[in-house]
N, C-alpha and C positions, 0 to 999 in steps of 0.2 A: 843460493844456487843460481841466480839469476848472474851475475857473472861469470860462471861454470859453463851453462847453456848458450850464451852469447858469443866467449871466444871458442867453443865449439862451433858453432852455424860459422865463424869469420873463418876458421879452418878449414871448413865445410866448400865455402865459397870460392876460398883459394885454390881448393883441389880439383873444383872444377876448372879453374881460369887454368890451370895447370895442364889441364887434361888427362892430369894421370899420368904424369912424368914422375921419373926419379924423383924428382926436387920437393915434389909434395907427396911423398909416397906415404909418408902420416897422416895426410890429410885425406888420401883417396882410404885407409882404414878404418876414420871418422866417418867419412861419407856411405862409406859399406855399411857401419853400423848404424849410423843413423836411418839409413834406407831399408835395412833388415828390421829393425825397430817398425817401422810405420808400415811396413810390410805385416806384420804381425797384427800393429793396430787396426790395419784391415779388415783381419780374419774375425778378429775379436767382437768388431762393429757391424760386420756380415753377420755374424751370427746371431747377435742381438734383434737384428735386422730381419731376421730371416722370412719370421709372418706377416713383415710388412704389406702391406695392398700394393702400392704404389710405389717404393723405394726396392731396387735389385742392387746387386752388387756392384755391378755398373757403376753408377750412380755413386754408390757409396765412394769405391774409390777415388772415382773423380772427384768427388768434392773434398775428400782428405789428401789426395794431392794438390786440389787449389791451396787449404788451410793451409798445410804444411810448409807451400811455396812462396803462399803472404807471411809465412813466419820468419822464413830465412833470408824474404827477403827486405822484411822492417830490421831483423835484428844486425842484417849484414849493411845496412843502409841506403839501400838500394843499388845495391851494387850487382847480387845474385839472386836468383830464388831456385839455383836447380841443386840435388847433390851429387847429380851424376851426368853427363853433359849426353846426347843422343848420340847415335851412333846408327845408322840405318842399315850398316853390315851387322854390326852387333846383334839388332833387332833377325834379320833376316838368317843370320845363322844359328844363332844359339835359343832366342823366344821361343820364334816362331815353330821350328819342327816340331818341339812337343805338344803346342793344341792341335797342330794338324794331324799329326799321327797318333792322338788320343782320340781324334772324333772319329777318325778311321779304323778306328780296335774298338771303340764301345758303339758307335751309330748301331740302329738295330737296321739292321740288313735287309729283313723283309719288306720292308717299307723303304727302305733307300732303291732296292732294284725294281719295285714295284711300278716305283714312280720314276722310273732313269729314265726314260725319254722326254719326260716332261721338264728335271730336272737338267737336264744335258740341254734341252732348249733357252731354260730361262737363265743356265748360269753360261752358255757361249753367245747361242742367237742374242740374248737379251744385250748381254755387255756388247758388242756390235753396234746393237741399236741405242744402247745408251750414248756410248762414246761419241756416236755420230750427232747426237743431239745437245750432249754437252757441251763437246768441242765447236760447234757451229754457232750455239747459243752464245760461248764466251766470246766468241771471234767476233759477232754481229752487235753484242749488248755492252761487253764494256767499256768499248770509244764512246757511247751513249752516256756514259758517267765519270768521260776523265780519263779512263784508265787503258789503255793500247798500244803499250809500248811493249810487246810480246810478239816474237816471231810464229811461224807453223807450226815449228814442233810444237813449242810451250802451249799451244792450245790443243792440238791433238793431245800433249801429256797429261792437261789437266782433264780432261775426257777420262783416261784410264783411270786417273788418280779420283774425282768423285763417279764413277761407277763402280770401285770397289767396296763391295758392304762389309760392315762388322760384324761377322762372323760370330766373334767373343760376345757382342754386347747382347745378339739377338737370341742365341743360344740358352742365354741368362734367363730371357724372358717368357720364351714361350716354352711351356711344359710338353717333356716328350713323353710322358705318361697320360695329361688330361688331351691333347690333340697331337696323336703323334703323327697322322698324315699333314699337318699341317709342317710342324715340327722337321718331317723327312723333305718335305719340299722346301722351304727356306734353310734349311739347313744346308742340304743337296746344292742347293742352286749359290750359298756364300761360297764354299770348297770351292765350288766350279769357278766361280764369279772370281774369285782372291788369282786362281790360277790363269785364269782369261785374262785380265787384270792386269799380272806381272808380266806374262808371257806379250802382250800390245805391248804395253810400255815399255818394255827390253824393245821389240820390233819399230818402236816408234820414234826412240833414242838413235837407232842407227839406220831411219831412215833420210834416203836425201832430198828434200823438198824439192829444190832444184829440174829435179829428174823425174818427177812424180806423174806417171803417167799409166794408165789402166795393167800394162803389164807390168808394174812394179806394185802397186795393188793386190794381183793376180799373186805375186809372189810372197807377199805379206800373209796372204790367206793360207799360202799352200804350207809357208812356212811357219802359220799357226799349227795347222794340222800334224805336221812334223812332229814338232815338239809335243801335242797333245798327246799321240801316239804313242811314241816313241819313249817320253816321262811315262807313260802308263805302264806300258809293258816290263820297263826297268822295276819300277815298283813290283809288279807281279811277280817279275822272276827273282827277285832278293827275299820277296815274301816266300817263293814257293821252298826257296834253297836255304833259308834259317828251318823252315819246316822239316824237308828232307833231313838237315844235318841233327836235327833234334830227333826225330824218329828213327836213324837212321845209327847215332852212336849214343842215346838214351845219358844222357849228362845225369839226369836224375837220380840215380844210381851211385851218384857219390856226393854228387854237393847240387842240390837247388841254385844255390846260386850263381854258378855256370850259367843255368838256363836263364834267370833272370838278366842277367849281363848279356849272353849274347842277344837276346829275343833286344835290352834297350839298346845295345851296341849295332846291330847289325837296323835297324830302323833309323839311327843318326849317318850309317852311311848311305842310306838308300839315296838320302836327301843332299850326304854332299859331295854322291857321287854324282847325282842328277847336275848338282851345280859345278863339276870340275865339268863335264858335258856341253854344259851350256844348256841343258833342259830345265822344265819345269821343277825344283824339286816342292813345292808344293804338292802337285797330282802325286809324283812319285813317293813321297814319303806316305800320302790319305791312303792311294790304293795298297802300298807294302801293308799299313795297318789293317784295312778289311784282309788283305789274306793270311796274314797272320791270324787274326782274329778264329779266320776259318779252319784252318790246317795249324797253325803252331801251336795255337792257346794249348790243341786237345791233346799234341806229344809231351807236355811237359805233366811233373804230381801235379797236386790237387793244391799244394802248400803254395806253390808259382804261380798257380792259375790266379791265387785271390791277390798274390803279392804284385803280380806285372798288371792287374787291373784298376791295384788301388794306387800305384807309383806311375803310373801314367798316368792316371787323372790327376794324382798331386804332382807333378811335374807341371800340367798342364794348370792348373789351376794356379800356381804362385806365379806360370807366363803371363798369365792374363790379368792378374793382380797389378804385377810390375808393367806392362804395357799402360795400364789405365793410370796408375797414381804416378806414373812418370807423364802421362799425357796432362793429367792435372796439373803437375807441378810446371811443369814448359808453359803454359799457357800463361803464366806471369814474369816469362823471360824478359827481361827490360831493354835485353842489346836490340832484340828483332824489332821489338816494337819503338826504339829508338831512330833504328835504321828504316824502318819502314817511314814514309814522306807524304804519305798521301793519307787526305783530310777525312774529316768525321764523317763527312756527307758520302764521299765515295767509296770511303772501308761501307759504310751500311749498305752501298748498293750494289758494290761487288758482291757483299753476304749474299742481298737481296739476290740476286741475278742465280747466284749459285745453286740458293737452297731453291728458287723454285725451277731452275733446268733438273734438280736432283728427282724432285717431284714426279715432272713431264717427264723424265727420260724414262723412271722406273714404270711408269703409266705406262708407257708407250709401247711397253712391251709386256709386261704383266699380265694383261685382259685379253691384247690381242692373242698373246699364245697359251693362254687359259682356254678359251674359247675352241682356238684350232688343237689343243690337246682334246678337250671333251667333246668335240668335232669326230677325232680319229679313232678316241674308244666308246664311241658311239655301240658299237655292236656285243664289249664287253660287258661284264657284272659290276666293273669297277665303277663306283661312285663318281657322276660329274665333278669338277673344282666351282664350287654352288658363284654367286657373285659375293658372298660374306668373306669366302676363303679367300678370293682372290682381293679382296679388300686390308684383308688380313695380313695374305704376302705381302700387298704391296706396301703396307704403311710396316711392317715389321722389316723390311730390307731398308729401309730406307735412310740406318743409322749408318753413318761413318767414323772408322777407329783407327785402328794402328797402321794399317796395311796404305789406308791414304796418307798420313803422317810421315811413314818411309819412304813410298814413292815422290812426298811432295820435297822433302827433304835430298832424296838422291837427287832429283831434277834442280832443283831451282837452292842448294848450298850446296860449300864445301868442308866438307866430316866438320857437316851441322852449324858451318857460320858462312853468314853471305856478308856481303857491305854493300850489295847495288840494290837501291832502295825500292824499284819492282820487285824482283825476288821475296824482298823480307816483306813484300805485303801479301804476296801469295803464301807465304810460308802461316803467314798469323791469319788469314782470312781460312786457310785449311783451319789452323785449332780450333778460330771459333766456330767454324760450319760443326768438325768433329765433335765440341761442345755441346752447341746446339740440338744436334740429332739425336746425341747419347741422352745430355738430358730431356727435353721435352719429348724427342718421339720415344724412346725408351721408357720415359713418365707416364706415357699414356698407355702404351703395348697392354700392356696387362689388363688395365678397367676397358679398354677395346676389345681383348679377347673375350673376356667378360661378359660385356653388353650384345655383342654379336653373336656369341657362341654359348649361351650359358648352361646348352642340355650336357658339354662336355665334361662338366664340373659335376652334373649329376649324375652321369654315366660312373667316372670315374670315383666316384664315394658308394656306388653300389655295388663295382665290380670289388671294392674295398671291403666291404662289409661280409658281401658273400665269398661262392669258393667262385675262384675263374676260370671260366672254358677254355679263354686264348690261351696266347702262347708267346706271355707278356712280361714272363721274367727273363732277366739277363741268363740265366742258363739257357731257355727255350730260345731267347736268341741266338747264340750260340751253335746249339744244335738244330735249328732250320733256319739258316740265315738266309738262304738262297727260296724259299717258296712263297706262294699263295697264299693266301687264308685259307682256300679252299684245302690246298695242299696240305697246309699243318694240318686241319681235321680230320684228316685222311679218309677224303670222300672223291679222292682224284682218280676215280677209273673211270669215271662218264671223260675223263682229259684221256688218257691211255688208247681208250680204240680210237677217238676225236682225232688223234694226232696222226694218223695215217693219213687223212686228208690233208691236202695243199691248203685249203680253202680255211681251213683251222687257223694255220699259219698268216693266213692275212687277214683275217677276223679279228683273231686274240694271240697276237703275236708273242705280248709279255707273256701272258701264262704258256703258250707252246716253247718257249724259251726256257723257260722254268722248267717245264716237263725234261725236254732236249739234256737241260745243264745236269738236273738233278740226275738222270741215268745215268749221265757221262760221269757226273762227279763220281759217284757208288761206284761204278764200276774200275774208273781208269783212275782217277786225280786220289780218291782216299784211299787205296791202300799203297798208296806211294808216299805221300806226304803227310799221310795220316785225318784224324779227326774219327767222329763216331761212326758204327756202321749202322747199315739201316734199321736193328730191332733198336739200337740206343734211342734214334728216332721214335720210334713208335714209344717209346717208353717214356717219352718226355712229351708226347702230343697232345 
């Protein structure tokens, strides 16, 4: 079989070099199969995997895309080690919407809106203040080791490109069950972060250095905001109109699977309607799913409900499978590293330089606005962000994955091959930073939360054992996504006559918001769009 397997992987090789022409169109059906194969060995080795302490899915990938990519590329003779060549439209259209728009249909709500001011800080303000410390760092550090033969942009770009965190790899890590404020806050603030992230780097790309002067700045900003907005509301209003249309002509009634089609149909276009636009469709696609979530889930049967919840995670979960064990397998591409010119000593201190501006930059903004968040709900019930938590965030953001691989890719090649030997070192100093981060700060995430954290683990085996007060399964999130804690309890009327003062409202603004959304919801937004009514409420509290 050993020459079976051999002029396979040479097939394999050729369909890359190919790119998926006509001419190797046998080859690019090897390369499917063989990539669906190891796609599967994944799942297999995940699962074995699963009570591991120390190893997450992460991890596993990557390292069976390395394996995989030293196999194809001894048997090819060094010639190839990928089976499928990158594509950063590919990644951007077809991966990426369905992790976003499954974190945006399952996140549990109450803890995402709980924490939105915190998280709207650390995923805009933050990337802000990242960028500026990246970008300034590489400009200033790497004529120091050799390396400075990069204009404006390419330093501003690489700024976006390491302050985008991994979203996938961090998600893996930290349990939304054993610390889910933690959970909602690093999570919260990746979405934001990925969106801040593409939306600079799109602004950054078409800026003219030349002409760079505090009103064109001014413009940049205003033109973030545009697009924040603007991707938001699109999402809302495709969420709110898949809802209407399902409550409004009940598909159920003859075939489920109407509903399950439009609910995944009408979510891929939120996202490339936002991108015919020229918007964010990241925001747009996360928020279509929270309102879905809220209003569509509850118009369709009970049969759809389980089916669009477990086909959106499995959607989501083969994206993030195939982002990682393609990132393994690239990491032994031999043309980049070929093309790349520059020596042992300054590929280590470009690393060097990188990973610790990745450091400083997320520090830099992490504690400071941890601090001015528990500064502002000073007056609140809500729990300070202790300094463990924020220890916590910062070492669990600080992994980079696919979202910096694409942006490093669209900037510095072209559809994924460069030949000017700067380019290919930035291209290969991204894999190994994304390397490095997944595995070693990914390695430790876990025995961190661990050692830092460990009443959470017994919290969570108690509330296990017995019956639970909260309102912590995915039905009860579902049906109070939008309140309090206090709120779920339904101990909210010391909030009800409260809310008639001003003074309420600048106190405890998240909860008098809660209050405000919640009447409005029941009264005006659910019997339009649907979901449950208020005793359904009470009956799941």
């Amino acid at each position: 079989m050993a020459w079976w397997w051999e002029a396979m992987v040479v097939v394999v090789a050729a369909a890359a070099a190919d790119g998926g022409t006509g001419a190797g169109s046998s080859g690019t059906v090897v390369s499917i199969c063989v990539f669906t194969a190891v796609l599967c060995l994944c799942l297999v080795a995940g699962h074995l995997l699963e009570e591991n302490k120390w190893v997450n899915e992460s991890i596993t990938a990557l390292l069976i895309g390395c394996v995989v990519g030293a196999v194809i590329f001894l048997l090819s003779k060094g010639k190839n080690s990928r089976i499928l060549r990158f594509d950063e439209q590919l990644f951007f259209i077809y991966v990426l919407p369905p992790i976003i728009f499954n974190a945006g249909f399952q996140v549990k709500k109450k803890q995402f809106f709980h924490n939105f001011l915190t998280i709207m800080s650390f995923g805009i303000f933050g990337v802000f203040i990242s960028v500026a410390i990246v970008s300034t760092g590489c400009y200033w550090l790497f004529p120091k080791v050799g390396f400075g033969n990069l204009d404006a942009v390419d330093y501003l770009a690489l700024g976006a490109i390491f302050s985008s965190t991994d979203t996938v790899c961090t998600l893996q890590v930290i349990s939304q069950d054993e610390t889910p404020r933690l959970y909602s806050l690093v999570f919260g603030e990746g979405v934001v972060n990925d969106a801040t992230s593409v939306v600079l780097f799109n602004a950054i790309k078409n800026l003219d250095i030349s002409q760079l002067k505090g009103r064109v700045a001014l413009k940049v900003i205003l033109d973030f905001l545009y697009l924040f907005f603007t991707s938001t509301m699109l999402g809302v209003m495709i969420g709110l109109s898949t809802a209407y249309a399902l409550k409004a002509l009940y598909f159920g009634r003859h075939s489920t699977d109407r509903e399950v089609a439009l609910m995944a149909l009408m979510a891929y276009l939120s996202y490339m309607l936002a991108e015919l636009l020229d918007l964010s469709g990241i925001l747009t696609v996360f928020f279509c799913g929270i309102v879905m979530s809220h209003y569509a889930w509850h118009n369709v049967t009970e049969s759809s409900r389980i089916t669009t919840r477990h086909i959106f995670a499995t959607l989501s979960f083969i994206a993030e499978t195939f982002i990682l064990l393609y990132v393994g397998m690239d990491a032994l591409d031999i043309d980049k590293w070929k093309t790349s010119e520059t020596s042992f000593k300054t590929s280590l201190g470009i690393f060097g330089i990188i990973i610790s501006l990745v450091l400083l930059g997320r520090a830099a903004f992490v504690f400071p606005l941890s601090i001015m968040s528990n500064y502002m709900s000073r007056s609140s019930e809500r729990a300070p962000i202790t300094f463990k938590h924020q220890v916590v965030i910062w070492w669990a953001g600080l992994m980079r994955g696919a979202v910096s691989i694409a942006l490093a890719y669209n900037q510095f090649t072209f559809s994924g091959v460069t030949l000017d030997p700067v380019h290919a070192t930035i291209i290969t100093s991204t894999i190994i930073v994304v390397f490095f981060t997944t595995l070693v700060f990914g390695f430790l995430t876990r025995p961190l939360i661990s050692a830092m954290l460990p009443q959470h683990r017994q919290s969570t085996a108690v509330a296990g054992g017995g019956h639970s007060t909260g309102s912590n399964s995915p039905k009860d999130d579902f049906i109070l996504p939008f309140l309090s804690l206090e709120e779920a309890s339904g101990s909210g009327s010391g909030f009800l006559q409260a809310k008639r003062s001003i003074s309420m409202l600048l106190e405890r603004p998240v909860h008098t918001v809660h209050i405000y959304w919640r009447k409005f919801d029941d009264k005006f937004m659910r019997p339009i769009f649907g979901g449950p009514v208020d005793r359904d409420r009470t009956n799941y509290s």
